[in-house]
C-alpha positions as CSV (number, residue, x, y, z in Angstrom):
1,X,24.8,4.6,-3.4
2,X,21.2,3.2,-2.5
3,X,21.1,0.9,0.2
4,X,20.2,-2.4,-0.8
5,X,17.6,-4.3,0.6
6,X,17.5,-8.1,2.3
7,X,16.6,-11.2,0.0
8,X,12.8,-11.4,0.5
9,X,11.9,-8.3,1.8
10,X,10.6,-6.8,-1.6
11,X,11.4,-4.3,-4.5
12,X,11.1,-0.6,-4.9
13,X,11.4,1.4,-7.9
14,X,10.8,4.9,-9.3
15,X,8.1,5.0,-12.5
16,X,8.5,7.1,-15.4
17,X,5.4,8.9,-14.1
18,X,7.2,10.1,-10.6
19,X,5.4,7.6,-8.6
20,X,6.9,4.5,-6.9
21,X,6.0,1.1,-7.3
22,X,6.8,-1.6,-4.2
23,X,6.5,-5.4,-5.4
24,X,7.3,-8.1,-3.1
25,X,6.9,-11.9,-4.1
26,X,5.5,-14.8,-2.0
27,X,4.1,-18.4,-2.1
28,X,4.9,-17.5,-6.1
29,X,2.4,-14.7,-6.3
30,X,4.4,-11.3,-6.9
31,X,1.7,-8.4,-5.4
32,X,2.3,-4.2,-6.2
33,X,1.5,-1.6,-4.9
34,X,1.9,2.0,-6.2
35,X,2.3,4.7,-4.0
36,X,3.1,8.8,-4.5
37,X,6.1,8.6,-2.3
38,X,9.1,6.1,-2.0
39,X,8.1,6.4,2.1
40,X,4.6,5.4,1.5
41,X,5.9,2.2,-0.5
42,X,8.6,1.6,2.7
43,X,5.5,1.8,4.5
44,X,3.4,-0.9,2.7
45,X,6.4,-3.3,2.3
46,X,6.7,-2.8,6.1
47,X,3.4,-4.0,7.0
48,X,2.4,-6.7,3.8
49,X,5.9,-8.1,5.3
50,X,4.9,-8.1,8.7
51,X,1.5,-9.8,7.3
52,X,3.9,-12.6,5.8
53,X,5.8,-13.1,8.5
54,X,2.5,-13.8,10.8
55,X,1.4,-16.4,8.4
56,X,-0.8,-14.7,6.4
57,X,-0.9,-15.5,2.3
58,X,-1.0,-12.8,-0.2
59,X,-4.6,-14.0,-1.2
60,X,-5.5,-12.2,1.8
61,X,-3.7,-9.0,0.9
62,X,-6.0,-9.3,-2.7
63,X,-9.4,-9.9,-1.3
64,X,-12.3,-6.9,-1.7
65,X,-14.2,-6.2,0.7
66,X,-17.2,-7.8,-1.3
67,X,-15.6,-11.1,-1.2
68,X,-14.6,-10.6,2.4
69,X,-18.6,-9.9,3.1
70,X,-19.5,-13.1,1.4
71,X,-16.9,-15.0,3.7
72,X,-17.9,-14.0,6.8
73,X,-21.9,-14.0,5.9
74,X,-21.2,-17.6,5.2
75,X,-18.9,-17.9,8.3
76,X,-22.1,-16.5,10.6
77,X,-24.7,-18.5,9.0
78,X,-25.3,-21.0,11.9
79,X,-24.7,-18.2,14.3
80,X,-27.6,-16.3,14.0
81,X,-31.6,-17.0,13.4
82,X,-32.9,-17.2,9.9
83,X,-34.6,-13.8,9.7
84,X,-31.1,-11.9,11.4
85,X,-29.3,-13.8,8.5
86,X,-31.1,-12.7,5.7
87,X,-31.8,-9.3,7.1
88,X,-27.7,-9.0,6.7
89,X,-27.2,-10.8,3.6
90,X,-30.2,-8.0,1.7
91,X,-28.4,-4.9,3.5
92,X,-25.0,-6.5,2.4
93,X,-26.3,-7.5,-0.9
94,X,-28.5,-3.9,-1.2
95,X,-25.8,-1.4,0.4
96,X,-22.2,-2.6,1.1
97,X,-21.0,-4.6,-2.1
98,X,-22.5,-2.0,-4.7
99,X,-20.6,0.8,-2.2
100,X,-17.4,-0.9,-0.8
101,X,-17.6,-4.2,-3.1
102,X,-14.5,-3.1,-4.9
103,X,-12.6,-1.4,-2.3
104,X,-9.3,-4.3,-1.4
105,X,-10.2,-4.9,2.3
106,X,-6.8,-4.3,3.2
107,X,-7.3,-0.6,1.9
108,X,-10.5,0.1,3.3
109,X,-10.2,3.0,6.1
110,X,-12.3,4.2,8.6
111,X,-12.9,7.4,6.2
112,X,-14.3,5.2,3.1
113,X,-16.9,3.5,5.7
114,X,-17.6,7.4,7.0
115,X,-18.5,8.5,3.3
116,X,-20.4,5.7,2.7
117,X,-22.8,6.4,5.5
118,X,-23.0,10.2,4.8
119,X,-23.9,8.9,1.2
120,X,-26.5,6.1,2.4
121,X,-28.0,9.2,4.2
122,X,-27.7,11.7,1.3
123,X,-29.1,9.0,-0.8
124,X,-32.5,9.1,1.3
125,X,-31.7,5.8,3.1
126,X,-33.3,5.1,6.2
127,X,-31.6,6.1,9.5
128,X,-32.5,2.4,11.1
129,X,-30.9,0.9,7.8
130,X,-27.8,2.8,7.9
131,X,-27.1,1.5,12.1
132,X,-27.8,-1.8,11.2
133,X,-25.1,-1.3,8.1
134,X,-22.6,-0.1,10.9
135,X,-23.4,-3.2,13.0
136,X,-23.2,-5.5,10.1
137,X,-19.7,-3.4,8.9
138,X,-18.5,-3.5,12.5
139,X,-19.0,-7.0,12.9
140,X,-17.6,-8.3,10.1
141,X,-14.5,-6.1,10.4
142,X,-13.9,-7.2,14.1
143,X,-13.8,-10.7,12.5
144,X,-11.5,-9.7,10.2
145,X,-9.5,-8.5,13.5
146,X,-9.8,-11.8,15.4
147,X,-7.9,-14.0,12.2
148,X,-5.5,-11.0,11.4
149,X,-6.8,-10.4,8.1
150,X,-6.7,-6.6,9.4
151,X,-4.6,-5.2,12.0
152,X,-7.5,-2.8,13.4
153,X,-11.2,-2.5,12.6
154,X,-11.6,0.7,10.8
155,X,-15.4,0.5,11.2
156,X,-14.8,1.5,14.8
157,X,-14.1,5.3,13.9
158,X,-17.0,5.9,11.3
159,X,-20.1,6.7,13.4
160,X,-23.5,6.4,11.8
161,X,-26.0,8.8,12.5
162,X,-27.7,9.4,15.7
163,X,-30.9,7.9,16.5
164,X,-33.6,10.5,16.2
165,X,-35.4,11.3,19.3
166,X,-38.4,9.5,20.5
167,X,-41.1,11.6,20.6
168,X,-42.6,12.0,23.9
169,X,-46.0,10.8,24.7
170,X,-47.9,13.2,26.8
171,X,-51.0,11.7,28.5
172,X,-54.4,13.4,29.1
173,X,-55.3,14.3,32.9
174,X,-58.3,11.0,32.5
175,X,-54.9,8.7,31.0
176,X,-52.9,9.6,33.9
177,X,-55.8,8.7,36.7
178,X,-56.3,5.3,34.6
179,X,-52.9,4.9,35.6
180,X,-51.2,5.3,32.1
């Protein structure tokens, strides 16, 4: 006999296909989720019911990450100067919303952002570019953090790529007695 679940908690079910489906209804919104294994659907219930319980709305469980992007570049408007703004909104607009756009911010992971950059890369992008992507990813996620819209920032385990070395200036014996 299968153990039956308490009122509110959510739903899960087999699918013809062998995969499991979890559904779990709030504020009148029902949201799914599809999984491989019944675990991994105990597993979302666990947390989109712990996101519940804190307050959060399902709205929040539904948003992309090129929503999110716009939100928070609106949210940062009056924090930064003009120029920083609008450096972030064309690297958002150029880079992350035709990459991650799509991807539900709650299922965005630290390898998604990793790919991205190796594709940025690949894709002949500049090295400066790609940091300033991170910063602007970062950023935004940490945000994310601070309301509980995510319970970690997963841009904190994707690294962009190094700097490349500065190359060193070597000076000329009449450079060095002009003093530099």
């Amino acid at each position: 006999m299968t153990k039956k679940r308490r009122y509110g908690t959510g739903t899960i079910f087999k699918r013809p296909n062998g995969h499991w489906t979890a559904q779990i209804m709030s504020e009148g919104q029902r949201l799914s989720h599809t999984c491989r294994t019944k675990q991994e659907c105990q597993e979302w219930l666990g947390k989109t019911n712990l996101f519940i319980d804190h307050g959060m709305s399902l709205t929040y469980l539904k948003i992309t990450m090129g929503e999110y992007m716009h939100k928070w570049l609106t949210s940062i408007k009056t924090t930064r100067s003009c120029s920083t703004w609008q450096h972030y909104e064309q690297l958002t607009r150029s880079y992350i919303v035709p990459h991650l756009g799509d991807l539900k911010l709650q299922n965005l992971s630290s390898d998604h952002i990793q790919n991205f950059y190796n594709k940025l890369f690949d894709e002949g992008v500049g090295i400066y570019a790609i940091r300033k992507v991170h910063i602007i990813i970062h950023g935004a996620m940490q945000q994310a953090v601070r309301t509980g819209t995510l319970d970690h920032n997963p841009a904190s385990f994707a690294r962009p790529p190094k700097e490349p070395p500065s190359e060193m200036k070597i000076l000329n014996i009449s450079q060095v007695n002009e003093g530099g």
